[in-house]
C-alpha positions in Angstrom: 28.8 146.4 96.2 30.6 143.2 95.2 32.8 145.1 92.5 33.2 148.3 94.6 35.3 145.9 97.1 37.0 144.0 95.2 39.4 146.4 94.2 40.4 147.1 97.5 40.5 143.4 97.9 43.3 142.9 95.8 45.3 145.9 96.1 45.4 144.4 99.9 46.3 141.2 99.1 49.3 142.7 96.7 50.3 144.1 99.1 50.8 142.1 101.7 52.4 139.6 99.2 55.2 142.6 98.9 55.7 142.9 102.8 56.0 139.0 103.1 58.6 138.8 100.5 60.6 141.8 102.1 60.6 140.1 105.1 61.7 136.9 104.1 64.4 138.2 101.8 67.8 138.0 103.1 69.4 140.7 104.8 72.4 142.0 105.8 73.0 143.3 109.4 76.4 144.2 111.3 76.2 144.7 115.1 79.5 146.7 114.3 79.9 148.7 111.2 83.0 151.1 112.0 86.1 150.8 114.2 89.2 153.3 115.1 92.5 151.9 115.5 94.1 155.3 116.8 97.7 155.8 116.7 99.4 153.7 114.4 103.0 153.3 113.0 103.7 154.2 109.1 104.6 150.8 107.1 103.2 148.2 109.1 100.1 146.3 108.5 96.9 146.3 111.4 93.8 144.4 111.1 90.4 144.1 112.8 87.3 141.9 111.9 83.1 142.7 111.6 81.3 140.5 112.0 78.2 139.6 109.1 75.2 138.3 110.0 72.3 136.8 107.9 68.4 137.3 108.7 65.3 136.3 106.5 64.2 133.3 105.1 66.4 132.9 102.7 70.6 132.5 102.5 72.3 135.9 101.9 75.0 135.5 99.2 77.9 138.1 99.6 78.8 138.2 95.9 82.3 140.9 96.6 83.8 142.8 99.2 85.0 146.1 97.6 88.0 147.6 99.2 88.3 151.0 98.0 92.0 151.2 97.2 95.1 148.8 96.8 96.3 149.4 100.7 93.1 147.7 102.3 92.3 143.8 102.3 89.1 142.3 103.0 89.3 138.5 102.9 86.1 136.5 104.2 86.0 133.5 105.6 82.5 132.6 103.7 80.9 133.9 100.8 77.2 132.5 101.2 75.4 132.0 104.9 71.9 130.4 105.8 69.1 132.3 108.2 70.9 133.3 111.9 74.1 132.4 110.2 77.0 134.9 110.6 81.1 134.9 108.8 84.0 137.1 110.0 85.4 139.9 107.4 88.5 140.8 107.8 89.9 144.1 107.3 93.6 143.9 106.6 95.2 148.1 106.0 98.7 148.4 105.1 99.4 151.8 106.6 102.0 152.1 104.2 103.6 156.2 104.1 100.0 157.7 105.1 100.4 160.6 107.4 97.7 161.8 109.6 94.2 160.9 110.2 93.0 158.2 107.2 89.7 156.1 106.6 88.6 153.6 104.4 84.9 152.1 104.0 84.8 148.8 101.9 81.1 147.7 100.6 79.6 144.6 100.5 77.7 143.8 98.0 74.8 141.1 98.7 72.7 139.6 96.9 69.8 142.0 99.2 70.4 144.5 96.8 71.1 148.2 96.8 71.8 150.3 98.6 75.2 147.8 99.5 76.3 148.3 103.2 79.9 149.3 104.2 82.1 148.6 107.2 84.4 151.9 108.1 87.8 151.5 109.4 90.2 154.6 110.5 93.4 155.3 111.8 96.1 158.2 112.9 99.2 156.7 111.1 102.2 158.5 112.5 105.5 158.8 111.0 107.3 159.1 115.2 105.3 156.6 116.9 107.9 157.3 119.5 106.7 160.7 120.4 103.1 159.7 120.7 100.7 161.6 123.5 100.3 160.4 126.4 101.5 156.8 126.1 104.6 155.7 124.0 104.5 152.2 123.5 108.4 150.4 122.4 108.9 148.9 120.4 105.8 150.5 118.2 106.3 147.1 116.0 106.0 143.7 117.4 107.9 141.0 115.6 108.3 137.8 117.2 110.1 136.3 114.1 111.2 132.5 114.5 114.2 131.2 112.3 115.6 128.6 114.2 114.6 125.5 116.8 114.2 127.7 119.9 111.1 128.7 120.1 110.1 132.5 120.4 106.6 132.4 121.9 106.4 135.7 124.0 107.6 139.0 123.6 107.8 142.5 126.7 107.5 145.8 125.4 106.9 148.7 127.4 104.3 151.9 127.7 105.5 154.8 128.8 102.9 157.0 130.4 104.5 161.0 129.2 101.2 162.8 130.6 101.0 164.5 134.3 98.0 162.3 135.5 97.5 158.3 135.9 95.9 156.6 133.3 93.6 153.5 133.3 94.1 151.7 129.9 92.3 148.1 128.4 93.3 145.9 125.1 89.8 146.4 123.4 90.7 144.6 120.5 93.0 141.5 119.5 92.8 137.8 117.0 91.8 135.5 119.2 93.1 132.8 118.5 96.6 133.2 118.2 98.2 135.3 121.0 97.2 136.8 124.4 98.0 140.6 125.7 99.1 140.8 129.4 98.9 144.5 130.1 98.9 146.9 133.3 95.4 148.1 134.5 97.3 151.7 135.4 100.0 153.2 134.6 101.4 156.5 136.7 102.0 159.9 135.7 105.3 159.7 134.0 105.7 156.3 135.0 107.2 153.4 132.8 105.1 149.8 132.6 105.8 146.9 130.9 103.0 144.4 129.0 103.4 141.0 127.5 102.3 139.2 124.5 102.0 135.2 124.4 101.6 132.8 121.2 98.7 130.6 122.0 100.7 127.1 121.8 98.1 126.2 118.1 99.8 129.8 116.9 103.4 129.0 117.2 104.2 127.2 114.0 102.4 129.8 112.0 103.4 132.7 110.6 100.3 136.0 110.1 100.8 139.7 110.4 98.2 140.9 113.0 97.9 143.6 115.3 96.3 144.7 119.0 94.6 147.6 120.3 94.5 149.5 123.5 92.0 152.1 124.7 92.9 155.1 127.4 90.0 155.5 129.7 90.8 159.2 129.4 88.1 161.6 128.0 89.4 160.9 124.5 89.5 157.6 124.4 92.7 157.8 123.0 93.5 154.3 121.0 96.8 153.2 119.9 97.5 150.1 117.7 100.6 147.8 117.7 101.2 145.3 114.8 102.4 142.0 115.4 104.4 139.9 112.7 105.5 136.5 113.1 107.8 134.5 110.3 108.3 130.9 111.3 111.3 128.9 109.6 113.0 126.0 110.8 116.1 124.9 109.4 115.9 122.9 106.3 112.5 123.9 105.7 110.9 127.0 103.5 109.4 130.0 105.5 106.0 129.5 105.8 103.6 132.5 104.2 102.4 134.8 106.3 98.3 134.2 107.4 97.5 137.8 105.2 99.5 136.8 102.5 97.7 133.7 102.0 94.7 134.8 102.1 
């Protein structure tokens, strides 16, 4: 009877060995894995960030971020997190002369093994981001530049609402920690409204190429992204590398 069991015995106890190292291995795990910036200008540079997260027993190591193509950027702020821990990865896509509707899905590659997860980005780069339907935003391209004392620490543009019906519209998406969006909550059928971007007062002695978005609460969900660039110079003093070029 003894040797009829033990078999079964083992093979148990080999197995549970196996689920208690799976679930104490380190794991990867994104409350957010894709995000759509909608409309966006050609040759200008937008961002957003995911968030990674670490679960198990054991630190996750993210040995490389994989891009997918010289026109995306994926910088992270670390490269090995503890249990519960959690690191911002930035995607960072030059939109360069794209036309149309474009995606790109960097990997990360963990030390959890295969099969790597990705984070998905995509975008409607459009070469007349002044005809745009139903809102044209101007300018399209945000640069609140600084090459002399006075400081340049908010910038107006306006969004023209070109559609027959009044639209509801929220920023969704922003860095934040370096400038704040001041926007209308509705804008009127064919009616012009102006919004309002504002360094944070840590942000204005740096210089970064960033970008916002906005959501229509229409039943599209139509999305339209506006980059933000900033060079800060004083007299007498080199310009100061943008934050994406540093990184």
């Amino acid at each position: 009877m003894i040797r009829r069991v033990l078999p079964f015995v083992c093979t148990a106890l080999f197995l549970f060995t196996l689920t208690g190292a799976a679930a104490g291995a380190p794991r990867l795990v994104l409350d957010e894995s894709e995000f759509d910036f909608g409309f966006v200008p050609q040759n200008s540079k937008i961002t957003h960030s995911f968030w990674v997260k670490s679960q198990g027993d054991d630190s996750l190591k993210i040995l490389r971020v994989v891009p997918g193509c010289g026109c995306t950027k994926a910088p992270l702020e670390r490269d090995e997190l503890a249990p519960g821990d959690s690191t911002r990865l930035e995607i960072i896509f030059s939109t360069n002369r794209y036309r149309n509707r474009v995606s790109k899905s960097p990997r990360i590659e963990t030390n959890e093994g295969p099969p790597h997860k990705s984070v998905r980005i995509a975008a409607q780069v459009v070469a007349r981001p002044d005809e745009t339907f139903p809102l044209v935003i101007k300018p399209y391209k945000l640069d609140l530049s600084q090459f002399g004392e006075k400081v340049r620490d908010k910038m107006k543009f306006s969004i023209t609402n070109v559609s027959d019906v009044d639209l509801r519209i929220k920023l969704i998406d922003q860095p934040d920690d370096l400038f704040e969006i001041d926007l209308p909550a509705k804008i009127g059928a064919a009616s012009e409204a102006n919004g309002t971007l504002t360094l944070n007062p840590a942000a204005v002695e740096s210089s970064f190429e960033k970008s916002f978005t906005i959501e229509i609460e229409d039943q599209n969900r139509t999305r339209f992204t506006v980059p933000v660039k900033r060079s800060f110079h004083k007299p007498g003093q080199p310009a100061t590398a943008s934050a994406s070029t540093r990184k």
